[in-house]
N, C-alpha and C positions, 0 to 999 in steps of 0.2 A: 578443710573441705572434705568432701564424703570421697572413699573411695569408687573406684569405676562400678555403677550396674552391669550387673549382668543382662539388663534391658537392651543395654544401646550396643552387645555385641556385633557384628556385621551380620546384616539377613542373609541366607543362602538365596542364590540366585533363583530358586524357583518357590521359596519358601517366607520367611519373615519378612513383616510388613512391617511397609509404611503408612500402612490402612490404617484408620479410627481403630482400637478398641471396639469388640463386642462385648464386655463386659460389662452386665450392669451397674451405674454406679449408685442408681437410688435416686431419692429425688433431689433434684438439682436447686433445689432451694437451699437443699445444706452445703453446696459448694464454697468450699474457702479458696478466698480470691490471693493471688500473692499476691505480697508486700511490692513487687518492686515495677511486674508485669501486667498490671490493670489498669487500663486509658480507657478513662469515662469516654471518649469519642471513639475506640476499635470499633471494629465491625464484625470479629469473629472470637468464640472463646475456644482455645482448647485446652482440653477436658484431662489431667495425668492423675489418677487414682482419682482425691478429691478436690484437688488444686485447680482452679481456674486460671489462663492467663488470657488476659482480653486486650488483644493485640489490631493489629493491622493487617486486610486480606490483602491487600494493592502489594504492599513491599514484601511480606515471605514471599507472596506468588512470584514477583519480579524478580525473585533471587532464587526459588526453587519449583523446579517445575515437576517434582514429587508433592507441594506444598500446592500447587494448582490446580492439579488433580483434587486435593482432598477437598479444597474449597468447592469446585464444582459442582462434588458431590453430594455436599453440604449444603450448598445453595437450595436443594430443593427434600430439603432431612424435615424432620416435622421438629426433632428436638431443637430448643432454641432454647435463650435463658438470657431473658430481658428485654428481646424483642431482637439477640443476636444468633446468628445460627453458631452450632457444638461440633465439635469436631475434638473425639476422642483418640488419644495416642497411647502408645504400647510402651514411649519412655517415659522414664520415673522424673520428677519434678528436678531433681536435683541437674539430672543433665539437659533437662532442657532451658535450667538457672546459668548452665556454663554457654548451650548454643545462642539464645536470646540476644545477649548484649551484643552479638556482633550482625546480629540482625536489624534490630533494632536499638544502633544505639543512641546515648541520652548523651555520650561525649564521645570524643574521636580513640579509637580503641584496638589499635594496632593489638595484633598476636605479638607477644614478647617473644625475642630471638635468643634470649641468656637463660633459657631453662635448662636447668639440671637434671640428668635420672637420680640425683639423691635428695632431691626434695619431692614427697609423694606428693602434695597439692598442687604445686607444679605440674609434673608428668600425669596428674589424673586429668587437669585441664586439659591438656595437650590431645592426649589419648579421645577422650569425649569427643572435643571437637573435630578429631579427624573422624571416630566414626558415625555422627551424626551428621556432619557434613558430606561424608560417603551417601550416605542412606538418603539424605535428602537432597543430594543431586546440589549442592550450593558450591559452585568450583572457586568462588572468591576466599572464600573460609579454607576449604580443604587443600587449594592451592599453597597458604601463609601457613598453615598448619603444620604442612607437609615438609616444605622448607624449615619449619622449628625442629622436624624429627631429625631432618638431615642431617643437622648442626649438632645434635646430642648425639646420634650414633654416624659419626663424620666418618668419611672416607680419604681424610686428609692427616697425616699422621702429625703434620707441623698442628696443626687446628685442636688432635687428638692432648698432643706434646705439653701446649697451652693452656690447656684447662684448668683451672685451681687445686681441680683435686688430684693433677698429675702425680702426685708424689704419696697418695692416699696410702694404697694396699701396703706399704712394706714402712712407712712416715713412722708411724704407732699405731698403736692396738687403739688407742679408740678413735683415730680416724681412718681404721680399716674399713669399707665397703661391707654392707650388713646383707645376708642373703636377700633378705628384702631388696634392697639395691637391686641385686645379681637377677633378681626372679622379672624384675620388669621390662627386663629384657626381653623373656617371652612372650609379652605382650606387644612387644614393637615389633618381633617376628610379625606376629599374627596383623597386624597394622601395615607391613611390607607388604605382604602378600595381598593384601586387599587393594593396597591401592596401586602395586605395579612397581613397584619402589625399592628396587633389588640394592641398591645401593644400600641401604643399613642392614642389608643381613649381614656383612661379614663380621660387624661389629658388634650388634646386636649378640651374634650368635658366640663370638668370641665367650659374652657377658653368660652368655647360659652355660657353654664349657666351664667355667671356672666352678660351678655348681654342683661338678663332679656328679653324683648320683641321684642327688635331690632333683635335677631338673627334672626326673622324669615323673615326680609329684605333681609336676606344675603347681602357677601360681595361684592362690587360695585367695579370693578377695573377703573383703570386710561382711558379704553377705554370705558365704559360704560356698558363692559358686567356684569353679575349679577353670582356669581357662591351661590348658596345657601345647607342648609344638604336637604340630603335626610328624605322623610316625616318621616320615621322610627326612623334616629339621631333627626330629630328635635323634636319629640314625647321625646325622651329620654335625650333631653338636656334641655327641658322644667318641665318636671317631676323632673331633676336632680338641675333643681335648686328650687323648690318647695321644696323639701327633707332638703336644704341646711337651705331655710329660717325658716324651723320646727328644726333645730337644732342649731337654732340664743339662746335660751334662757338657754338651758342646758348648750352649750357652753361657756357663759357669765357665769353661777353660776358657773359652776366648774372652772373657773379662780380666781373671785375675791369674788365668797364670803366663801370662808375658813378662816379661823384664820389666823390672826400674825405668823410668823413664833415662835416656842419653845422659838428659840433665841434672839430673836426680843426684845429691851430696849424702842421702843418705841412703845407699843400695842394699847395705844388707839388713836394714831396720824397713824398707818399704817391700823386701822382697817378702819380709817374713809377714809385715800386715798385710799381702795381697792374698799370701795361704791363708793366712788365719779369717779374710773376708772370704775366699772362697767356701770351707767350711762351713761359714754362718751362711753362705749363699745354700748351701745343700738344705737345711735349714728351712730356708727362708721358702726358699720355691720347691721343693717335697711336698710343704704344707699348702699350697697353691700355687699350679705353675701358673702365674700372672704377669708374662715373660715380656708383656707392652709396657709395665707400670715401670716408672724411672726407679731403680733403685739407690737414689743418693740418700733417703731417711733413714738407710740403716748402713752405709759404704760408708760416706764422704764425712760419720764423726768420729771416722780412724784416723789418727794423725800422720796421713801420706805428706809428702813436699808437695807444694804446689806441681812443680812440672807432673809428678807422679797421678796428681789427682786432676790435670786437665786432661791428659791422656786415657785414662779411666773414663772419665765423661763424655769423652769424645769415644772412645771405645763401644761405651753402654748405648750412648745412641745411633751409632751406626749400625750396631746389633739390631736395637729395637725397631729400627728402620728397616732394614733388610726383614725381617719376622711381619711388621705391617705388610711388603708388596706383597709377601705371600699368605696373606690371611683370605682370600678366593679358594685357591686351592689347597689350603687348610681342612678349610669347610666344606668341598667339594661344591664350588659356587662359580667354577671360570666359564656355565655357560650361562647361567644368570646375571652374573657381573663383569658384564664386558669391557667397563672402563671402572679400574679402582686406581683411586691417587696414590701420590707418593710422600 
């Protein structure tokens, strides 16, 4: 799938529309129809560059009443195109190939709840439809949307814990998190803040911290535009990972240099693999303090005893648990985020 337009960014409240296009398209006889959105029986076409989709006035209208407006308006336009009236949009075809199917669909078409930020076809879905759904006022779409962002930048650390790619950053090198990964975060920033949805900044913003200096390039889509945080987030996701790297060394002692576990038969072989993991910990989080990601893909294939390496895991997650409640006031978010899980 294409990456996100820079079409369907969020309008500024006194600025971008959800009005027809003024732009001419020519004559409307060379309109091509898509493939998937043209019903010989619709009543209205609209117009995305040269793409025709010839839909239904009755049901957008009943689902968005930005969409009720433009028919209105339409209703009494001269352009027409087959004896249907036009109604020209400012989004590019491709996102409105993502908004369509849940308007009008052909099968039952639930929003998926298992998206990933590391797959982009995915998260470019995701993103689209919350802000087309924003813009055109359809609160059934943006509601299920909203809830799939939740889920991806969760405020629940057992939910966080759970994820497949728990064990990503520190697993191996080529299942590390690719800045890409890292940068789409920025764009769910900008996705919070649109819709009210303070709950995924901590995490979100967590995601842009780790990006160290690059964050403040923002992220470059496939058409060249630049979507970057606001000075504000960036102040705070800069600060947020300052914070992160002043808690590289406390973090590293309270894992590995405790004792052998009570039970432990071999204490002075688990004492010395606990230095020699700490070590590799400096290491490991130097090069990104990524101080949430479980670190058992590069611990736990040192050969500790069992007792030594439950206490370790129990250790690392209590750690990373304790570093989740305080990721609000990491970020400087405890008056935007008044309830963050545990």
């Amino acid at each position: 799938m294409s990456s996100t337009p820079s079409d369907v960014q969020k309008r500024e409240r006194d600025g971008d529309s959800s009005t027809p296009s003024n732009h001419p398209l020519g004559v409307l006889g060379d309109l091509t129809r898509d493939t998937h959105f043209w019903f010989e029986d619709g009543n209205v076409v609209l117009v995305s560059q040269n793409i025709g989709f010839k839909v239904y006035q009755g049901l957008l209208a009943s689902q968005s009443p930005v969409f009720q407006d433009l028919f209105a308006s339409a209703s009494h336009a001269e352009e027409t195109y087959e004896g249907s009236p036009v109604v020209r949009l400012c989004d590019t075809p491709e996102c409105l190939r993502y908004l369509l199917p849940y308007l009008l669909p052909t099968k039952c078409l639930p929003i998926p709840t298992d998206i990933s930020m590391d797959k982009e076809d995915q998260y470019t879905q995701l993103s689209v439809l919350i802000l087309l759904a924003d813009k055109y006022q359809i609160e059934s779409v943006a509601q299920q949307a909203i809830e799939c962002l939740k889920t991806v930048f969760t405020d629940s650390f057992d939910r966080w814990d759970a994820r497949p790619e728990a064990d990503g950053l520190h697993a191996r090198a080529d299942s590390q998190p690719s800045t890409s990964h890292r940068l789409r975060a920025i764009n769910a920033v900008h996705l919070a803040r649109i819709t009210d949805t303070p709950s995924v900044l901590p995490l979100a913003l967590y995601h842009c911290a780790l990006l160290g200096d690059k964050v403040a390039d923002g992220w470059t889509r496939d058409d060249g535009t630049v979507q970057r945080l606001s000075a504000g987030h960036l102040e705070r996701a800069m600060g947020g990972y300052k914070h992160l790297c002043e808690k590289r060394e406390g973090f590293l002692d309270s894992l590995f240099r405790a004792s052998p576990s009570a039970e432990c038969r071999t204490q002075i072989l688990c004492g010395e693999l606990l230095q020699i993991l700490r070590e590799q910990g400096v290491g490991v989080y130097y090069e990104t303090p990524a101080l949430l990601d479980r670190p058992s893909g590069w611990t736990f294939r040192m050969p500790l005893c069992q007792p030594c390496t439950r206490e370790l895991e129990a250790r690392e997650k209590a750690q990373r648990r304790d570093l989740w409640k305080k990721l609000p006031d990491i970020f400087d978010l405890t008056e935007e985020v008044k309830v963050w899980g545990a």
